[in-house]
C-alpha positions in Angstrom: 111.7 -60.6 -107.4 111.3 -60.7 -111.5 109.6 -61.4 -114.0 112.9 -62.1 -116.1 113.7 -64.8 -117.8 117.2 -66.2 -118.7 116.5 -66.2 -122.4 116.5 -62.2 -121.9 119.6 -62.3 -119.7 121.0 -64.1 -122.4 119.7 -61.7 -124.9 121.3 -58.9 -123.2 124.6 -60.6 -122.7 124.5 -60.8 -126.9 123.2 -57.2 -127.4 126.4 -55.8 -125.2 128.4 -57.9 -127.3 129.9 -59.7 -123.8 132.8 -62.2 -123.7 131.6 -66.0 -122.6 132.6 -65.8 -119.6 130.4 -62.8 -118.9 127.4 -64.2 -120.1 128.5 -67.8 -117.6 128.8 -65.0 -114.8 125.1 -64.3 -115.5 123.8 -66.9 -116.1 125.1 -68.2 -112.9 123.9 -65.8 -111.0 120.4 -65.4 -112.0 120.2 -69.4 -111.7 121.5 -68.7 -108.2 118.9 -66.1 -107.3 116.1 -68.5 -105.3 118.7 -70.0 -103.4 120.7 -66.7 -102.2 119.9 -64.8 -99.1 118.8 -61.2 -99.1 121.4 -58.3 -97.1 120.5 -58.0 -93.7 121.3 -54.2 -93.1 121.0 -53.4 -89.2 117.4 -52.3 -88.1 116.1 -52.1 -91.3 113.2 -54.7 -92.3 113.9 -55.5 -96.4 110.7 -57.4 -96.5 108.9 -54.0 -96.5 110.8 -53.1 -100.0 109.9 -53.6 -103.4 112.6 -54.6 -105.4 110.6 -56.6 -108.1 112.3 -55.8 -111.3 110.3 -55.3 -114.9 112.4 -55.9 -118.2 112.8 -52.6 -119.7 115.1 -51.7 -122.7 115.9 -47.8 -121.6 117.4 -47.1 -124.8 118.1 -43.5 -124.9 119.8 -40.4 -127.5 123.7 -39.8 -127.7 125.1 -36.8 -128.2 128.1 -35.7 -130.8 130.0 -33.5 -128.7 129.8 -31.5 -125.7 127.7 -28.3 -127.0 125.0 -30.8 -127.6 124.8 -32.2 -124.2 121.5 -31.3 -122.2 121.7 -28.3 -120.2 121.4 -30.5 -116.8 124.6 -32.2 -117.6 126.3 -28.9 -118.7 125.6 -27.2 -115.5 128.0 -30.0 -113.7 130.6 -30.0 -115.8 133.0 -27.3 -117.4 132.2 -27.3 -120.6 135.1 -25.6 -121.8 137.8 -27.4 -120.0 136.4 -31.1 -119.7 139.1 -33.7 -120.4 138.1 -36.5 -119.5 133.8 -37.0 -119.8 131.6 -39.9 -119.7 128.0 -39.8 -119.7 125.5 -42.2 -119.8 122.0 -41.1 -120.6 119.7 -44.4 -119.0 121.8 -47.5 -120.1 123.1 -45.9 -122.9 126.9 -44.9 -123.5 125.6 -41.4 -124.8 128.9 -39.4 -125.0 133.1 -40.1 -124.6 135.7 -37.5 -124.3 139.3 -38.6 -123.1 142.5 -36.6 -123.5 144.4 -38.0 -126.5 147.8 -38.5 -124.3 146.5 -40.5 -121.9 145.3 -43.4 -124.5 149.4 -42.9 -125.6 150.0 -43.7 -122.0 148.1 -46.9 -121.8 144.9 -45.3 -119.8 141.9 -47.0 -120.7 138.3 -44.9 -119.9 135.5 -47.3 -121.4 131.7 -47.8 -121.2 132.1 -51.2 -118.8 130.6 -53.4 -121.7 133.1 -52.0 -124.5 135.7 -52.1 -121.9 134.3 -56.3 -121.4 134.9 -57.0 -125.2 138.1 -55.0 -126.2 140.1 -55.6 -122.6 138.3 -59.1 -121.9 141.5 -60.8 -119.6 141.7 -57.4 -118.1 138.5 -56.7 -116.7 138.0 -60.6 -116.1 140.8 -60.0 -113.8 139.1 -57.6 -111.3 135.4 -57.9 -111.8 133.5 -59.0 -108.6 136.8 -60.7 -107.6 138.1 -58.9 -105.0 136.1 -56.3 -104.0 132.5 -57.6 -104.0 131.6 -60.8 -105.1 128.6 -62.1 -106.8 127.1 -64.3 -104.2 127.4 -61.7 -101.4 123.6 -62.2 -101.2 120.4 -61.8 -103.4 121.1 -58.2 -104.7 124.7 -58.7 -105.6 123.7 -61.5 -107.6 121.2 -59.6 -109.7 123.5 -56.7 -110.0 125.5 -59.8 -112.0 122.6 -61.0 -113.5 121.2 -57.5 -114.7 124.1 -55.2 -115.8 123.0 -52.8 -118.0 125.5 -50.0 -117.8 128.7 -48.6 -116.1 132.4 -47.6 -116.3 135.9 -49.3 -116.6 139.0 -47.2 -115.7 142.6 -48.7 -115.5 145.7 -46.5 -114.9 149.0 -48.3 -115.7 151.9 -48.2 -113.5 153.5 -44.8 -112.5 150.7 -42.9 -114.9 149.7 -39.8 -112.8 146.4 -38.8 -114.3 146.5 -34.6 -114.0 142.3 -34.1 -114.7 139.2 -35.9 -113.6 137.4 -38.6 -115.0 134.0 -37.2 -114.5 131.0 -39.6 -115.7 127.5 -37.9 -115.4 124.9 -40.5 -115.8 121.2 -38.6 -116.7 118.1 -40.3 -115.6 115.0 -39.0 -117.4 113.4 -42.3 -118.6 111.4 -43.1 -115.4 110.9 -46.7 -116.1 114.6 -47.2 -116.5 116.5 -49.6 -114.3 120.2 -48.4 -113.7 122.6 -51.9 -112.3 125.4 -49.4 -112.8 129.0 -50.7 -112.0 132.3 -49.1 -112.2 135.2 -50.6 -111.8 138.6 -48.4 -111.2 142.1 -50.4 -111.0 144.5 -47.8 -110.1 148.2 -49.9 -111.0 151.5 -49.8 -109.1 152.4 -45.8 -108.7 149.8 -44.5 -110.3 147.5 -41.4 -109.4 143.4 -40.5 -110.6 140.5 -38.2 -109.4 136.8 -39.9 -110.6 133.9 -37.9 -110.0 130.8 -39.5 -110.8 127.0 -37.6 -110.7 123.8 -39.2 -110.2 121.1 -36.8 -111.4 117.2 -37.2 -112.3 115.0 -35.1 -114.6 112.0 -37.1 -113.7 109.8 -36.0 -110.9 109.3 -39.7 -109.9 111.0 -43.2 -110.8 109.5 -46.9 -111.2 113.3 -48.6 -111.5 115.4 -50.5 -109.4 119.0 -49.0 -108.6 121.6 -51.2 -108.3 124.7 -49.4 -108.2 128.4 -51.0 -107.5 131.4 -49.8 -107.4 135.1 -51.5 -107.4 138.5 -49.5 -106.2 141.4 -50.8 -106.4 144.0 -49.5 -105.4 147.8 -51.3 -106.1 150.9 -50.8 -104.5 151.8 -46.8 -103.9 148.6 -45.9 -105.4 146.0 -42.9 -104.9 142.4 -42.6 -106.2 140.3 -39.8 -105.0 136.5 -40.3 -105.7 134.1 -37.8 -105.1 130.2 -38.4 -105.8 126.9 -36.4 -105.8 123.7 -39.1 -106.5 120.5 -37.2 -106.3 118.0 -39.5 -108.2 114.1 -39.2 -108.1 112.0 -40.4 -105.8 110.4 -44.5 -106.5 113.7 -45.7 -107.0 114.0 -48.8 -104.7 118.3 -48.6 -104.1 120.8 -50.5 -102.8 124.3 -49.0 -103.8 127.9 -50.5 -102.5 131.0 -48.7 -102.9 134.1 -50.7 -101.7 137.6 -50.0 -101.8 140.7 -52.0 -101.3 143.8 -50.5 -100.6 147.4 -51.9 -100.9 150.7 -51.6 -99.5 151.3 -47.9 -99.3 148.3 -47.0 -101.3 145.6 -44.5 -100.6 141.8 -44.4 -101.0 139.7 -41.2 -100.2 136.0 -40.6 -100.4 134.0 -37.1 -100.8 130.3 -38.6 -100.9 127.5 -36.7 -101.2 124.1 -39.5 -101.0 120.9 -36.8 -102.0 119.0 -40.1 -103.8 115.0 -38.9 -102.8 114.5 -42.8 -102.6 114.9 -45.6 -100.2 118.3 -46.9 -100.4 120.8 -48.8 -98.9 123.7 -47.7 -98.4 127.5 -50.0 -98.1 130.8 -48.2 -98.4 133.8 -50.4 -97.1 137.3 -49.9 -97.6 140.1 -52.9 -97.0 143.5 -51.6 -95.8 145.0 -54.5 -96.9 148.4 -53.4 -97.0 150.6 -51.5 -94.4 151.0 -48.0 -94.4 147.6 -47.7 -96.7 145.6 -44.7 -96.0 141.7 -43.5 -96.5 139.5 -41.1 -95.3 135.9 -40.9 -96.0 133.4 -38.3 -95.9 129.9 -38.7 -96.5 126.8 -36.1 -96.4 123.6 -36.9 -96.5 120.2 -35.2 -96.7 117.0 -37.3 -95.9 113.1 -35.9 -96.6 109.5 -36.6 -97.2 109.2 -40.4 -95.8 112.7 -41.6 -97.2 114.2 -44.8 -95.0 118.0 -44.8 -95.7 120.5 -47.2 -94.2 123.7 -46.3 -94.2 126.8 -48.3 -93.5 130.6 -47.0 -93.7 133.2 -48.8 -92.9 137.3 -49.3 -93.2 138.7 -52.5 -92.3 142.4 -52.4 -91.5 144.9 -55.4 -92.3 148.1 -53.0 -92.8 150.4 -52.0 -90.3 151.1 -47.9 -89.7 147.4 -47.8 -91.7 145.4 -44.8 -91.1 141.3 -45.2 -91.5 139.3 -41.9 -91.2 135.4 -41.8 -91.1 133.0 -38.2 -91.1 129.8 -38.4 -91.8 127.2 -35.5 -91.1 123.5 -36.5 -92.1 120.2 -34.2 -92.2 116.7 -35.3 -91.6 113.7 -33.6 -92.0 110.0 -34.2 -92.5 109.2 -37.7 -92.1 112.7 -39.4 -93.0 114.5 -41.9 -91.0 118.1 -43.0 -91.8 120.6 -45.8 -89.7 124.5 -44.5 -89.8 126.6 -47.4 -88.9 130.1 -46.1 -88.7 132.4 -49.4 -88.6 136.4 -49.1 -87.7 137.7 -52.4 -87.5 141.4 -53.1 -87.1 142.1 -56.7 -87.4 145.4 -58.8 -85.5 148.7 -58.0 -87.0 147.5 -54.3 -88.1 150.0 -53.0 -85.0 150.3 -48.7 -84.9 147.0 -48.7 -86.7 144.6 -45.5 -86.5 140.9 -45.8 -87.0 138.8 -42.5 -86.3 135.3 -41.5 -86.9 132.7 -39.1 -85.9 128.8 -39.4 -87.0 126.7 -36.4 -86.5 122.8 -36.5 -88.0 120.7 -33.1 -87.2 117.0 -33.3 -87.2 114.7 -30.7 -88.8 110.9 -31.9 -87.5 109.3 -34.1 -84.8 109.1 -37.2 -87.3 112.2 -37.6 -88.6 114.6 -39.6 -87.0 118.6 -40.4 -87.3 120.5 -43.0 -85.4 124.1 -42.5 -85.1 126.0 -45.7 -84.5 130.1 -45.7 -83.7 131.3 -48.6 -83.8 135.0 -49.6 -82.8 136.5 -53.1 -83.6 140.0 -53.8 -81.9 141.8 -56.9 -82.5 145.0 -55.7 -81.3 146.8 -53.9 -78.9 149.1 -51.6 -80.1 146.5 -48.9 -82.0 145.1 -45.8 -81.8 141.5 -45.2 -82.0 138.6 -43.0 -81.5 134.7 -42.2 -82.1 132.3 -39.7 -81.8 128.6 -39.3 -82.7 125.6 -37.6 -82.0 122.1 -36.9 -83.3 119.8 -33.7 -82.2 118.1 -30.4 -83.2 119.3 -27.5 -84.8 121.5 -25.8 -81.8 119.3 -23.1 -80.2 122.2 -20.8 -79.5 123.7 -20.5 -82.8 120.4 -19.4 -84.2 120.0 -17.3 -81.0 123.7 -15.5 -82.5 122.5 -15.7 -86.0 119.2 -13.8 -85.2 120.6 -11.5 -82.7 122.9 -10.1 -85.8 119.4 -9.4 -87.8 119.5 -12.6 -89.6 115.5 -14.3 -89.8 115.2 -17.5 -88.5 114.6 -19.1 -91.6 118.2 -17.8 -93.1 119.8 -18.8 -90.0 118.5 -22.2 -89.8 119.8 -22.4 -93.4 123.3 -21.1 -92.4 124.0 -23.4 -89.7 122.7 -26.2 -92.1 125.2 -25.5 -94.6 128.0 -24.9 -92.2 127.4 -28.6 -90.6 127.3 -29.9 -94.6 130.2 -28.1 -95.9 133.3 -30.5 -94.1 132.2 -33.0 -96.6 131.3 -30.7 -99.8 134.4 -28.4 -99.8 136.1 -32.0 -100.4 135.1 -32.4 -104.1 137.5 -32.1 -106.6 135.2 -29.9 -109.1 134.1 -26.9 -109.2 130.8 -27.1 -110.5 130.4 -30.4 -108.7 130.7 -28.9 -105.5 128.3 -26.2 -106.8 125.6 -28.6 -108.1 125.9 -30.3 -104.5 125.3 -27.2 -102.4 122.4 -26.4 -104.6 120.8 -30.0 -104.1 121.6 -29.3 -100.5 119.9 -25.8 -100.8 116.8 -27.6 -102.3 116.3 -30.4 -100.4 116.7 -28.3 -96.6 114.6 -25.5 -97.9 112.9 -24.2 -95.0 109.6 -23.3 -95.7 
C-alpha cells in the first residue's frame, strides 16, 4: 500500500513537534496496517483502486496577511470582512486570522498539529475516540499513521460564535498527499458555523486523499458545517465526515462533493442524545469516468430526535456513483423521525446513479419516510423551457441548477455559495 517506513512516520511525528502519545497513535497504527481489513463500501470493488502512497514532503509558501493570498482563495472568501480564516496551502499552515475576542473567550482555532502541542489533554480527549476510530479498517489507520495537516476547533460552554470559521485548503502541488482531519468540539451551549473548501489549481493529481472529520456536538449545542471539495482529477479519495450529537444538540450539513477523482464517500451522524437534531444535504456532480460511492447516514439513539437526509446527485459522461441513504433508529429512540429522499439525474447513456433508501426501524413508536429516484432530464420541463424561447442547451442548464440549488442555497457564505454554483456551472456544461 506504501513504501513508508516507520523511521519517516517517526520523523514526521518529530517535525510537527507531536505529544508522545501522538507519535504511539502512529506508530500503532502503521504497525497495524497488514493486519487491518480494507472498507467494504456497498457495490464498489476497492481492489480496482490505487491507494499506494509515495513519501512526499509538500512543503509549500505562507502568506502574511490576506491581500497576499492567491487570487483562487480570495475569490471564496470576503476579503474585507473575514474573521475567522484558515488556510492551508498542501500541508502547510500558510495563513491564520481569528477575531481577537473570541481567544478572550476561550475559543481555540488551530492548525491540528499546533493545536496537538499547545492543547495536548484537550485534543487527546476527542481525537479518533468517539467519532471514528483508528482501527475502523485499513484506511482509517493510515489516516493515523499519515497525518500531515488539518484543523482543531473547540468552543467553550455557552460561547455563541457570531462569524464563520472558514478554512480554504489550496492544492497546487500535484504530488501532494492531503490526510487532512478536523476535529470540531462544540461544548455545553455553545453555537459555530465552519465552512471548509477543497479547491485544486492543478489540472491533474498523483496523491492520496484521506480526509476526516470529527463533530461533536455537547449538550444544547449547534454546529453548522457547510463544504465545497472540488479537487483535481488522480486523486485516489476516501473522505469520512461523522457527527455525534448530544442531548438537545444539533448537527446540520450543506455538502457540496465536486472532487473530479474517485472517492469514497462516509457521512454519519449519531443522535446520541434525545431531542438532538440534524439534517443533511449533500450535492453532488459526477463526470468523465469518475466512480463515487456515497454513503449518508444518521443513526438515532435519542428520544423526540429528528434525522433529515437530501441528497440530489448529477451524472454525466461516463461517471457512475452508489447513494446509500441510511436512517436507522435504534430501541429506546421512541417519537423518533428519520426522513430522506435521494434523487440522481443522468446526463448521457453511460453514466449511471443508483439511488438506495434505506430505512432501519428498531422500534415502534416512530415516524419515518424515504424517497428516491434516478432518471433523465424531465422532457416536459425542457418542453416549457423551450416553448418560452429558451435553447435547449440553456434549459437543460436551468433545470440542472434548479434540482442542485435545495442543497447550495444552504451554505452559510456568500462567496461559498457562489464559488459552488460556478463549479456546478463548470462541471454540467453542456456542450
Amino acid at each position: 500500500m506504501s513504501d513508508i517506513n516507520l523511521e519517516q512516520i517517526k520523523g514526521l511525528s518529530q517535525s510537527k513537534n507531536e505529544p508522545s502519545w501522538m507519535t504511539a497513535i502512529r506508530e500503532d497504527a502503521f504497525n497495524r496496517l497488514d493486519s487491518i481489513d480494507m472498507p467494504k463500501p456497498d457495490k464498489t470493488r476497492l481492489d480496482r483502486w490505487n491507494f499506494d502512497v509515495t513519501y512526499h514532503a509538500a512543503d509549500s509558501d505562507t502568506f502574511d496577511g490576506t491581500d497576499a493570498l492567491p487570487e483562487e482563495v480570495k475569490s471564496i472568501i470576503d476579503v474585507e470582512a473575514v474573521e475567522n480564516l484558515y488556510v492551508q496551502h498542501n500541508n502547510t499552515p500558510a495563513f491564520l486570522k481569528v477575531n481577537d475576542k473570541l481567544a478572550e473567550q476561550g475559543v481555540i482555532i488551530k492548525d491540528i498539529h499546533s493545536a496537538m502541542a499547545e492543547h495536548a489533554e484537550l485534543v487527546q480527549k476527542y481525537f479518533m475516540t468517539e467519532g471514528v476510530k483508528v482501527d475502523e479498517h485499513r484506511l482509517t489507520a493510515l489516516h493515523a499513521a499519515l497525518l500531515n495537516g488539518g484543523l482543531f476547533i473547540y468552543v467553550p460552554k455557552n460561547v455563541v460564535i457570531e462569524s464563520p470559521i472558514q478554512m480554504v485548503v489550496l492544492h497546487d502541488d500535484k504530488e501532494a498527499n492531503l490526510f487532512n482531519h478536523l476535529l470540531i468540539v462544540a461544548d455545553t451551549g455553545s453555537e459555530v458555523t465552519y465552512v471548509e473548501n477543497y479547491l485544486s489549481t492543478v489540472e491533474e493529481a498523483a496523491g492520496q486523499l484521506n480526509v476526516i472529520s470529527e463533530v461533536i456536538a455537547n449538550d444544547n449545542a449547534k454546529i453548522t458545517y457547510g463544504t465545497v471539495d472540488f479537487l483535481a482529477k488522480g486523486f485516489t479519495g476516501h473522505v469520512i465526515r461523522r457527527g455525534i450529537a448530544h442531548k438537545d444538540a444539533t448537527i446540520d450539513w450543506s455538502l457540496g462533493l465536486m472532487n473530479d477523482g474517485d472517492t469514497i464517500n462516509d457521512n454519519t451522524t449519531y443522535l446520541m442524545g434525545d431531542n438532538s437534531t440534524s439534517n443533511l444535504k449533500t450535492v453532488v456532480v459526477g463526470r468523465g469516468e469518475q466512480k463515487l460511492n456515497f454513503t449518508t447516514q444518521i443513526i438515532q439513539y435519542g428520544k423526540n430526535s429528528v434525522g433529515h437526509i437530501l441528497k440530489h446527485g448529477v451524472m454525466k459522461d461516463a461517471a457512475s456513483s452508489i447513494f446509500n441513504g441510511i436512517g436507522y433508529i435504534k430501541h429506546g429512540a421512541t417519537k423518533a423521525d428519520a426522513q430522506q429522499e435521494s434523487r440522481v439525474l443522468m446526463l448521457s447513456e453511460k453514466s449511471r446513479g443508483d439511488a438506495n433508501p434505506i430505512l432501519l426501524i428498531d422500534e415502534d413508536d416512530v415516524t419515518a419516510g424515504h424517497a428516491a429516484s434516478a432518471g433523465r432530464v424531465d422532457p416536459m420541463q425542457l418542453f416549457y423551457l423551450m416553448s418560452r424561447g429558451i435553447s435547449q442547451a440553456e434549459a437543460e442548464r436551468l433545470v440542472i441548477h434548479g434540482f442542485l440549488a435545495p442543497v447550495v442555497n444552504e451554505l452559510p457564505i456568500e462567496a461559498v455559495r457562489r464559488q459552488l454554483t460556478d463549479v456546478i456551472e463548470q462541471k454540467v456544461a453542456i456542450k
